[in-house]
N, C-alpha and C positions, 0 to 999 in steps of 0.2 A: 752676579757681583756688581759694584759698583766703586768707583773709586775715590779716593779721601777730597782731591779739591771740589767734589759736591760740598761740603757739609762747612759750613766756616755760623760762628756764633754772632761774631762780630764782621759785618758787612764792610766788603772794600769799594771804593769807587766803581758804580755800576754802570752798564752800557744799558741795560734796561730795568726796567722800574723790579723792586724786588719782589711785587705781588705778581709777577708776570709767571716767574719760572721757582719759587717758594712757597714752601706751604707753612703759616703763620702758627708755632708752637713753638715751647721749651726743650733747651737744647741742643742736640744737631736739627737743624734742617733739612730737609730731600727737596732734590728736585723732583719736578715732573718732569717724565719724558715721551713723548711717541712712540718708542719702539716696536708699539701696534696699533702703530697711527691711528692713537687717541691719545689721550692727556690721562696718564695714572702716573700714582706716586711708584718712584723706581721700587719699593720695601714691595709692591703688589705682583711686579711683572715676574713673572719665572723664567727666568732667563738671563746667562751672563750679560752684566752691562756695564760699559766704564762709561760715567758721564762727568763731565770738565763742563763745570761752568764757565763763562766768559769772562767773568771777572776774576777767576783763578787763571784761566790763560794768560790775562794782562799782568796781574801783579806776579806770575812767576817768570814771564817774559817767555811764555808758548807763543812762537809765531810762523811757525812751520809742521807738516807733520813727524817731520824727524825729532825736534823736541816733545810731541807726545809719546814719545819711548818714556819719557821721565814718569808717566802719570798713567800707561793704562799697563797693566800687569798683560804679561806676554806676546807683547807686542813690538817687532823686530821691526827698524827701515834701512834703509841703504839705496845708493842709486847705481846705476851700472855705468861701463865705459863710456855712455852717449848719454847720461842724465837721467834715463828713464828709472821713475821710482817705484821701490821694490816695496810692496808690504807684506809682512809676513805675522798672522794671528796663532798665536799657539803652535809654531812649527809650520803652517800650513802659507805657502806662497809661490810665486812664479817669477824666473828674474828672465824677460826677454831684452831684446834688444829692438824690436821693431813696434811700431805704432799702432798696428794693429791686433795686437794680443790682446785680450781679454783677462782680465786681473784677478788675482784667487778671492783678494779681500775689495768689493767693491765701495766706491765714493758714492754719496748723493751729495746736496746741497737742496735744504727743503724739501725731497723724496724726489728733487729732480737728478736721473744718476748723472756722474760724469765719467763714461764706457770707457775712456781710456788714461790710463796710469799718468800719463803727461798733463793732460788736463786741468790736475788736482792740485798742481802748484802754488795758484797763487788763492785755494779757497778761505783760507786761516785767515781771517780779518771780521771785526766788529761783527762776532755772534754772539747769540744767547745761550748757546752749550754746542758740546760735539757730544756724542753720544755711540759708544762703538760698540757694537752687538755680534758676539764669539758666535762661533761655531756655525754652521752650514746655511746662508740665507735664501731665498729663491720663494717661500712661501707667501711675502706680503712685496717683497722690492721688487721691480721690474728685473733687474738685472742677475741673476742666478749667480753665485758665489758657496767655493767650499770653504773658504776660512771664517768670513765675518762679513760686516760691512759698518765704514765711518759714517754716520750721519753729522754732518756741520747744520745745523739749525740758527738763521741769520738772526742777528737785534731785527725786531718788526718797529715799525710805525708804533708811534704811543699818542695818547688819546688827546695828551697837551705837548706845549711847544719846549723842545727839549734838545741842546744839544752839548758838545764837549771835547775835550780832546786826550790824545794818550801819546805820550814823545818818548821817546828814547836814547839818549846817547851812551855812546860806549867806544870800547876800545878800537881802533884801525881806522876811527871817526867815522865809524858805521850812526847814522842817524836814523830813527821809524818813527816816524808820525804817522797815526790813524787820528780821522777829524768825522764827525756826522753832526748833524742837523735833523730832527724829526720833529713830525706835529702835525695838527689838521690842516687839510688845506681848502677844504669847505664843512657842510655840516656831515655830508657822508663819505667827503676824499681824505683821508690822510697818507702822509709817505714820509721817506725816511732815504738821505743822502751821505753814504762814508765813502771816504777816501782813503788811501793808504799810499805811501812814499819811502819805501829803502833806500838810505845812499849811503854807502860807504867806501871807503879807499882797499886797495892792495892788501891781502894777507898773508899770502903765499911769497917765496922768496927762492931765488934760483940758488942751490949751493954749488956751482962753479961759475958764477960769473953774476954782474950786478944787474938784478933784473929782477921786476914781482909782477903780480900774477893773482889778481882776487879781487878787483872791484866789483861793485855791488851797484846796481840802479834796477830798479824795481817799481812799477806805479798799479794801484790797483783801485777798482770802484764799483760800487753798486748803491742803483734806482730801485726803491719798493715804493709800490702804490697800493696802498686797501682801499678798498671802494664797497662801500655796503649802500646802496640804493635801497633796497629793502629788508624789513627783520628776514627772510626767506635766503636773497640771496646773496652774496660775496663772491669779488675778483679783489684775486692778488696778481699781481706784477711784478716780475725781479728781471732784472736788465743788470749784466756782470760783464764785466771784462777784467783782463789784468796783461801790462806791457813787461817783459823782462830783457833787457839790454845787458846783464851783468857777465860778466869773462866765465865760461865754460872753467872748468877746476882741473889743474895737472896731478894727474898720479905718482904716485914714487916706486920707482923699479925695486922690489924686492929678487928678482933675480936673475939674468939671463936666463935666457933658455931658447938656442935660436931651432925653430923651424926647421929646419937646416944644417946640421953642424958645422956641413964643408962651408956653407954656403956666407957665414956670417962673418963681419966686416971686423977691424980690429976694431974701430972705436964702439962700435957696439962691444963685442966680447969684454973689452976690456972698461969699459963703465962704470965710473966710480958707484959704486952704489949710496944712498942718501943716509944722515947723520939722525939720528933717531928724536927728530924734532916735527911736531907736526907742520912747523912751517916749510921747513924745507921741501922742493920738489924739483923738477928741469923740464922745459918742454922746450918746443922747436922753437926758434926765437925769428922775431918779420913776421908774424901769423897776427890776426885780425882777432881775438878769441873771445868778441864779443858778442852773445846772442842777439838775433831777432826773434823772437818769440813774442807771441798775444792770441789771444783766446780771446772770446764774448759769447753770450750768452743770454737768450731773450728766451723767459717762461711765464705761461699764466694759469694760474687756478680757479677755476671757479669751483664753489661750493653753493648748493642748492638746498632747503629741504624740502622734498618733496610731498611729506606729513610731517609732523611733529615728532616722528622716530624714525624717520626714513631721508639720510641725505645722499644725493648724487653728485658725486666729485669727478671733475675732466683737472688732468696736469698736460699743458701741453711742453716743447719745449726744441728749443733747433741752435744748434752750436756751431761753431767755425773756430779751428784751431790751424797754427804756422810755426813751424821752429827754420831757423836758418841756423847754426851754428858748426865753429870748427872745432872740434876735439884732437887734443894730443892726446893720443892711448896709448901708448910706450913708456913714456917719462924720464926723454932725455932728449937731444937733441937732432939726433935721427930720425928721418922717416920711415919706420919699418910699419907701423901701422897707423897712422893719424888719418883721419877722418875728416871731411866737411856732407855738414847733412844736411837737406830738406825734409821738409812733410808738410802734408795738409788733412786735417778732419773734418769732416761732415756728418755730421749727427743729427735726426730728427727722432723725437720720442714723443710717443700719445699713451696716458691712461685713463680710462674711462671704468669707475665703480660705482657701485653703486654699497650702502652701511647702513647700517641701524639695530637697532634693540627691540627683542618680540618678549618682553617678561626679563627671566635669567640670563637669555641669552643676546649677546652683541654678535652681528655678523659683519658681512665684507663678501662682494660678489664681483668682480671686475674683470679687464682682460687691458692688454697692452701692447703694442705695437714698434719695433725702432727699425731705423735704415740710416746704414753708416755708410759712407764711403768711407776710405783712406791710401792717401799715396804716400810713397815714399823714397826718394832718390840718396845715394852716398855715393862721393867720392874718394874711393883708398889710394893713398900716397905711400909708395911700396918702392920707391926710390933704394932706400938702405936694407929693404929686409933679405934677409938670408934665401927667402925662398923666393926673388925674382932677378937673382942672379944666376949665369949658367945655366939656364935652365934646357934640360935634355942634354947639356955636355958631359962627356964622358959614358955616356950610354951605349953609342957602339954604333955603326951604322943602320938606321931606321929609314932610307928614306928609300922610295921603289927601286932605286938602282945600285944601292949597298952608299950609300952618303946623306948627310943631317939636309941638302940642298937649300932650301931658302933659310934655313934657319943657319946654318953656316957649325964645323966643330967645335967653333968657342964656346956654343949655347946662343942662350938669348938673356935678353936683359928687358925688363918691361918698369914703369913706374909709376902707373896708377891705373885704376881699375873704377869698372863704378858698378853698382847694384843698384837696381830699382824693384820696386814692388806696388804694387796694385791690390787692394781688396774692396772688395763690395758686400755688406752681413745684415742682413732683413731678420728681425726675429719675432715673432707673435706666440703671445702667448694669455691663457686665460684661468684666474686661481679665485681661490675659495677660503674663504678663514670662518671661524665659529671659536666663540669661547662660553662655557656652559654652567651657570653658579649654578652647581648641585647642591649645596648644601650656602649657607653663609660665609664658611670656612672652609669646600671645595670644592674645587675649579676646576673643570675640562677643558682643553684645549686643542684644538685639531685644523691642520692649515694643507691643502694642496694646491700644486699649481703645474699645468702644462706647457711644455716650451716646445716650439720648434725655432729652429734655426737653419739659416740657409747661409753656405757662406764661399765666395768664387772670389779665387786670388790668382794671381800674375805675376812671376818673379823673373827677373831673369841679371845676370851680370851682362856687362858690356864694354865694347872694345872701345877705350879711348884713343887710341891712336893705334898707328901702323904697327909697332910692337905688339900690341896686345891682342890684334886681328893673326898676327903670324903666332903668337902664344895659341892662339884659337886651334890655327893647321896644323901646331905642333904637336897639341895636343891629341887632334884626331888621328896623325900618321902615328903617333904612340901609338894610340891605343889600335890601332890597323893591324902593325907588327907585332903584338903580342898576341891578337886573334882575337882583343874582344869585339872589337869594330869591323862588322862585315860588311856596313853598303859604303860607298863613293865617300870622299872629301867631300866638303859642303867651302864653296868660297866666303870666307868670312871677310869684310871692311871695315872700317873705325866708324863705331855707330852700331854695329849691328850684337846683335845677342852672341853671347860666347858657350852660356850654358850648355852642356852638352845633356840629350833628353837619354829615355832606356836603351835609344840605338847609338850613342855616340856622337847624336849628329846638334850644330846649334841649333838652341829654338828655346825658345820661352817654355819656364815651369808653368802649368797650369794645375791648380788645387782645388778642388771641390768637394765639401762637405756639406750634406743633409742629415742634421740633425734631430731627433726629439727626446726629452725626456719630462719623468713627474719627478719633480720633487715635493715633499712633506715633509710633515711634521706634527707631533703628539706629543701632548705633555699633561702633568696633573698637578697643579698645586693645593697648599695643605695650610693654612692659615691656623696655628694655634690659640691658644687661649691665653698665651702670651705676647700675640702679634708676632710670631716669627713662622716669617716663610718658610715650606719646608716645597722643594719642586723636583721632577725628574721628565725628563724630555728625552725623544727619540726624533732624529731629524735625518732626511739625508738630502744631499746637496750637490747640485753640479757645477762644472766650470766646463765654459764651452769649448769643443775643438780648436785648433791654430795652424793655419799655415807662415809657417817660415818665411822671413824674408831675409836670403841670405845672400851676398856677393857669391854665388857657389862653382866652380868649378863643373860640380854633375849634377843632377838634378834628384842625387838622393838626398842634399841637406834643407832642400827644400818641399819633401814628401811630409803632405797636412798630419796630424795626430787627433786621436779621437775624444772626445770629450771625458774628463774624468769626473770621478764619482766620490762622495765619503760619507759613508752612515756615520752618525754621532748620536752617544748615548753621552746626557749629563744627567748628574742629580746637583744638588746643591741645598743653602739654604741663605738665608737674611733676617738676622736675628738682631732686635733694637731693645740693649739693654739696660739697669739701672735708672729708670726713667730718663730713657731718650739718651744718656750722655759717653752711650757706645754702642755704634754697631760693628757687629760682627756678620761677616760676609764670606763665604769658603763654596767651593766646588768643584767637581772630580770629574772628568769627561774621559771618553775611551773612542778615539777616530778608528774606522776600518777604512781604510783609501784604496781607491781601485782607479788605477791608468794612472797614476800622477804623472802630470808632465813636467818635463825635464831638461835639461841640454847637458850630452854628451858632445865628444870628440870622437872624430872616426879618421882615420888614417890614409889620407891618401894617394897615389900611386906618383904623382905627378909636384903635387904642391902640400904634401906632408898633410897637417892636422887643421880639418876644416869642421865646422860645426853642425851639428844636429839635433832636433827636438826629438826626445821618443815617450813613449808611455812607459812609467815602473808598474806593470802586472799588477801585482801585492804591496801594499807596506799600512804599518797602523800608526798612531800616534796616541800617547798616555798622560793623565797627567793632573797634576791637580795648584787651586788657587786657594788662599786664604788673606783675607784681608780685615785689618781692626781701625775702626774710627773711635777717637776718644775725648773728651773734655774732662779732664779729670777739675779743673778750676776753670773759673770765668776768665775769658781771653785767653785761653789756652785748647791749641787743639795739635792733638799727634793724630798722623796715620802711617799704618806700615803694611804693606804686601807682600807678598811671595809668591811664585811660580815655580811651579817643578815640573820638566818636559821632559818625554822619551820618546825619541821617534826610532823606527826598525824600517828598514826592507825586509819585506817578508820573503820577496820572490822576484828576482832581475838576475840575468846573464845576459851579458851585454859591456859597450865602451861606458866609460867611465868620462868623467870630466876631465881627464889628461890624457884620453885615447888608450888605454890600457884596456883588454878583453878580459873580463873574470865574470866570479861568482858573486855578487855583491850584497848577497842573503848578511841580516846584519848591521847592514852601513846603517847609519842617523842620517838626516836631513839635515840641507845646509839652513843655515839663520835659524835654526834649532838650538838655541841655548838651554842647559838643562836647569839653570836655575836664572831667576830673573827676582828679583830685590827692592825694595824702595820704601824710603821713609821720608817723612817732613811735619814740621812742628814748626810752630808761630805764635807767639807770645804779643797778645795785644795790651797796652796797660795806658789810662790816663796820666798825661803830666800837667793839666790844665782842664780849666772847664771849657775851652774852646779846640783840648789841642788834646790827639791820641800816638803814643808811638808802637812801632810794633817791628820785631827780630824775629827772625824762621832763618830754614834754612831746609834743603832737601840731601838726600843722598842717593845713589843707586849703584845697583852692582847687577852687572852679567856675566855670567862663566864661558868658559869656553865653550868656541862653537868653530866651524868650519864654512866659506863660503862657498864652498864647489865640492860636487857630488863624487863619490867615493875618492875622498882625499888619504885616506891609506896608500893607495899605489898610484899615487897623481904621477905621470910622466916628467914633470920639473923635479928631480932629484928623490923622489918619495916622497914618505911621510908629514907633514906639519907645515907645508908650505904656504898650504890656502885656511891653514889655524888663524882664526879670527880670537887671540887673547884676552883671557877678561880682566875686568877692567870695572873701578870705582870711580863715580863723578860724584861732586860737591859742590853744591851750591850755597850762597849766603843772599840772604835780602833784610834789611832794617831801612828805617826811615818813618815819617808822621804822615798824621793825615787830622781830617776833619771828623769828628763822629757822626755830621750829617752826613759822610762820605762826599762832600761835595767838591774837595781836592785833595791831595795824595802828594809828596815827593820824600821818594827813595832813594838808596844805591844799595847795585846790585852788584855782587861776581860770581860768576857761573863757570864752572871746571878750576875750582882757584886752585886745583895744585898742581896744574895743567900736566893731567894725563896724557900721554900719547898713547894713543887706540887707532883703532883702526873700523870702517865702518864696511868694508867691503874687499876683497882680494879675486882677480880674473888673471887669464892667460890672453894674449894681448900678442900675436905675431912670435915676437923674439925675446917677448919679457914678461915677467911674472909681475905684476902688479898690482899696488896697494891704494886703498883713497882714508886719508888719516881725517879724526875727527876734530874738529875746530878744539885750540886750543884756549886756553882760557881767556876769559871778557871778562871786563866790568866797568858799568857808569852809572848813569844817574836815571833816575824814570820822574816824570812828572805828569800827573793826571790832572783833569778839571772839570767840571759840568757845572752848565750853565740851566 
């Protein structure tokens, strides 16, 4: 499939020339896309595909990948308590919390990937399409994936000297300017310079006291160099970074629910809960809660040909990623769980292939190499939580002479904790693609590829102070007198590891996974005599193992998980009718998933409900897409989609995401909506010979869904707690432009009847927590090119 802001009749202010990424006919237009790293019309490729042009990104004011929910049919985002973002393709995703998990649905930029979730933030600026490819990938990308993978495809260098700009203001005095400059810079250099700038004010609002909370500073950039020395060979260069200074975002308590019941404080228990505004929220107030975060990024491609049907392509590419920021994850003014994080990425990636065409058939021979470091440190501020009060009081006499001794009858009391994690992941791997014109009108297609993966992790929680060295001893003389703990007390200090390993005693988790697998893929398209695609593919797809990086108590919620698995069958078809001025686009897919990971709650002896990653055995997922593009009149274009998802556990016994032990045959997956929705229409019409105006507007709807795994018997109260509500947005855009397209100014309002939604709901220490979705905008856009 593909989806509607491809196709526009009448051209909006462009970032790149329109002979670049259209193909010149009556009608709807298609883009070309990659998505078999070559250039075919998307009507050819047999395979789901949502592609966004760049110039529908700007005029609907896509500048994150959270507003791509509006544009690619079944496709869910959210971020978690620490910012890390979540994607989720047709049901199929992973919400961790640490830096080094590996993502269901992966990122490139250019086909260079970006390995982790974080990374991805600030890619969305001055491209020529995004282009997002369903279902199991691992066959052509580097990076193996069972959901999909986002391809961002940058504006390139053009041939003459070209540049422009793209502004935006709106509500909370959020401003975005994007600016570039391209063009040759001798007879065989040309490059190409954007920049981007987010500022905006405060949006969030404290409801018991006068205080906000949502500024916005944002800078982002990138260098392309093409360099053709000779007809044979070509370098590209892309040189990225991007700076984010902006206030980490406060959650709103949707419930108590402390850890602890004896254990929790009145001002916690009694917590006004927040007014059903998305502005509203409360966090700890004196906190700093602005990010340090920036990335960059230095990659080169060379292209070769080797014969005249034979090219060799090297992508090399080496990243460095930082976050510093303080998270309130409660959403009030207590410390029961708030957070200050570090991390660092190290990322090196090589591929080396080799392509070409023998007759019918186009192939693809290559292999690839990455080596990642990643660290990661947190500080928990556990001041007010329920479960670092008292702790061991009222127990009974534990200590060798029938008394609590060091720790004293009252208990103990501790206030902050920190966790740190280590990983180190090497992966090589070497694959194979062929596609086979049998006939004029059919296609064989067949793609494998080898993975191994090595991957050594390090976790361990630690003693910040003398408190939490004696929480260390208290914990081992616990577990002594019940008898699970059978060798010596180990003397713990402030600094040292708290984790307790399989004997009880501290010491660093240690995690190690050796992995390999194939993934492939097979498919056959069918080319009528009407030009509609008819396709059916069989693919299966992995996601690699993970170790945990957990502030953990014992060293079971840091035991690694094995790689998961998911065969996918689609068929589909792409059908372009009444001469060109509708396509129709539909297809049915059936997931078999094996290991899906997960995070449960497990119940612990000591400090109640602490977290863990596991595999779900079984479970499948179902479902089908249909999407219509139409010009039924000149300047007139509608499109509308639908998704329909089922997802089952087949086969799990085990915790649950509120620590409840059942049977959970049955349950859905979270960010599994079972219906997903979207329409938009744009009426272009002259009022001058100089002058065009033009009105649209979009809509979308998701049904309900759940953010956490078996939410029937969730431990906060039961049923409906982690119910993610559904929920309709609307959008409006009008305003003129030029019909050379050479400048643009609009106004826009996006959510005008400001929704309250919700994008996310976690369990959080002592509180059930929600992250609500931006409420309604609206300003002015002004485009230009020079």
């Amino acid at each position: 499939m593909s989806t509607s802001p491809l196709y526009a009749q009448s051209a909006p202010v462009s970032a790149t020339p329109p002979q670049a990424n259209e193909i010149a006919q009556p009608g709807i237009q298609e883009i070309v896309v990659t998505a078999q790293k070559r250039a075919q019309s998307i009507n050819n490729v047999g395979m789901s595909i949502a592609a966004i042009s760049g110039d529908a990104l700007i005029e609907r004011g896509i500048s994150t990948a959270a507003d791509l929910v509006k544009t690619v049919p079944g496709f869910a985002y959210a971020e978690t308590a620490l910012g890390v973002p979540i994607y989720t393709l047709r049901g199929v995703g992973f919400v961790d919390q640490s830096l080094s998990a590996g993502p269901t649905v992966s990122v490139y930029v250019d086909e260079v990937p970006l390995p982790y979730s974080f990374m991805t933030k600030g890619a969305i600026f001055d491209l020529e399409r995004v282009e997002v490819l369903k279902g199991p990938q691992g066959t052509l990308y580097g990076q193996n994936s069972t959901g999909g993978a986002f391809n961002y495809i940058a504006a390139k260098p053009t041939n003459d000297f070209s540049a422009g700009v793209d502004a935006e203001y709106g509500r909370f005095n959020t401003l975005d300017v994007t600016g570039f400059v391209s063009g040759p810079l001798s007879s065989t250099l040309k490059g190409r310079l954007a920049v981007r700038t987010v500022q905006g004010g405060d949006w969030q609002k404290s409801y018991t006291r006068n205080d906000r909370l949502g500024r916005q500073e944002q800078w982002q950039g990138r260098a392309l160099l093409d360099w053709e020395p000779t007809d044979r060979l070509s370098v590209q260069i892309n040189a990225t970074g991007w700076i984010d200074k902006s206030d980490t975002i406060a959650p709103q308590v949707r419930k108590i629910d402390p850890q602890v019941p004896a254990g929790v404080i009145p001002g916690v228990a009694n917590y006004p809960l927040p007014p059903a505004d998305p502005r509203a929220a409360d966090w700890t107030p004196d906190r700093d809660y602005a990010r340090d975060d920036w990335f960059w990024m230095a990659a080169g491609r060379i292209n070769y040909d080797l014969t005249n049907d034979v090219r060799l392509v090297s992508i090399t590419a080496y990243q460095k990623f930082s976050t510093k920021a303080f998270y309130d994850n409660d959403g009030y003014t207590f410390l029961t769980g708030d957070r200050y994080g570090t991390g660092t990425v190290e990322a090196f990636s090589q591929e080396l292939r080799v392509e070409g065409e023998n007759g019918p058939i186009q192939w693809i021979l290559g292999g690839n190499y990455s080596h990642h470091k990643v660290h990661q440190l947190f500080t928990y501020y556990l001041k007010d939580a329920s479960n670092a009060h008292g702790v061991f009081a009222g127990l009974g006499p534990i200590g060798p002479n029938g008394e609590l001794g060091f720790i004293g009858p009252e208990g103990l009391d501790f206030a902050t904790s920190n966790g740190l994690s280590d990983n180190t992941i090497k992966s090589y791997a070497v694959f194979a693609n062929a596609e086979w014109e049998i006939t004029p009108s059919l296609t064989l297609q067949g793609g494998l590829r080898y993975t191994k993966t090595n991957r050594d992790g390090r976790s361990c929680a630690v003693a910040t102070d003398a408190s939490g060295a004696a929480l260390s001893l208290g914990t081992q003389q616990f577990y002594t007198n019940i008898g699970t703990k059978t060798t010596p007390i180990m003397p713990v200090s402030p600094g040292d590891c708290t984790t307790l390993d399989e004997n009880f005693n501290p010491a660093p988790s240690f995690g190690r996974l050796r992995e390999d697998n194939v993934s492939w893929r097979v498919g056959l398209n069918y080319k009528t005599p009407g030009s509609t695609l008819l396709y059916a593919n069989v693919s299966r797809g992995y996601k690699a193992g993970s170790i945990p990086a957990f502030s953990a108590s014992t060293y079971t919620s840091n035991i690694p998980v094995k790689q998961e698995s998911l065969l996918a069958y689609e068929v589909g078809f792409k059908a372009p009718l009444f001469g060109r001025t509708m396509q129709l686009n539909g297809a049915a897919f059936y997931y078999d998933y094996s290991d899906k990971q997960i995070y449960v709650l497990l119940q612990d002896l000591v400090f109640g409900g602490i977290q863990q990653l596991v595999n779900i055995p079984k479970s499948r997922l179902q479902g089908a897409e249909l999407e219509l593009v139409w010009q039924p009149a000149r300047g007139l274009n509608i499109s509308a989609s639908g998704t329909y998802l089922d997802s089952k556990i087949k086969e799990y016994t085990g915790y649950n995401a509120g620590g409840i032990f059942a049977d959970y045959a049955g349950e859905s997956f979270p960010y599994a909506a079972k219906w997903q929705l979207a329409g938009d229409a744009q009426y272009d019409f002259p009022i001058s010979s100089s002058m065009e105006a033009y009105v649209g507007g979009a809509v979308n709807y998701h049904s309900r869904t759940t953010a956490a795994f078996g939410n029937d018997l969730l431990i906060a109260g039961g049923k409906g707690n982690y119910d993610l509500n559904p929920y309709v947005l609307v959008d409006l855009r009008a305003g003129v432009k030029s019909p050379d397209g050479k400048w643009r100014v609009g106004l826009f309002g996006r959510n005008i009847f400001n929704k309250y939604y919700w994008t996310t709901v976690e369990k959080q220490q002592d509180a059930v927590i929600r992250y609500a979705g931006k409420p309604a905008t609206y300003g002015i856009q002004l485009s230009t090119r020079f």
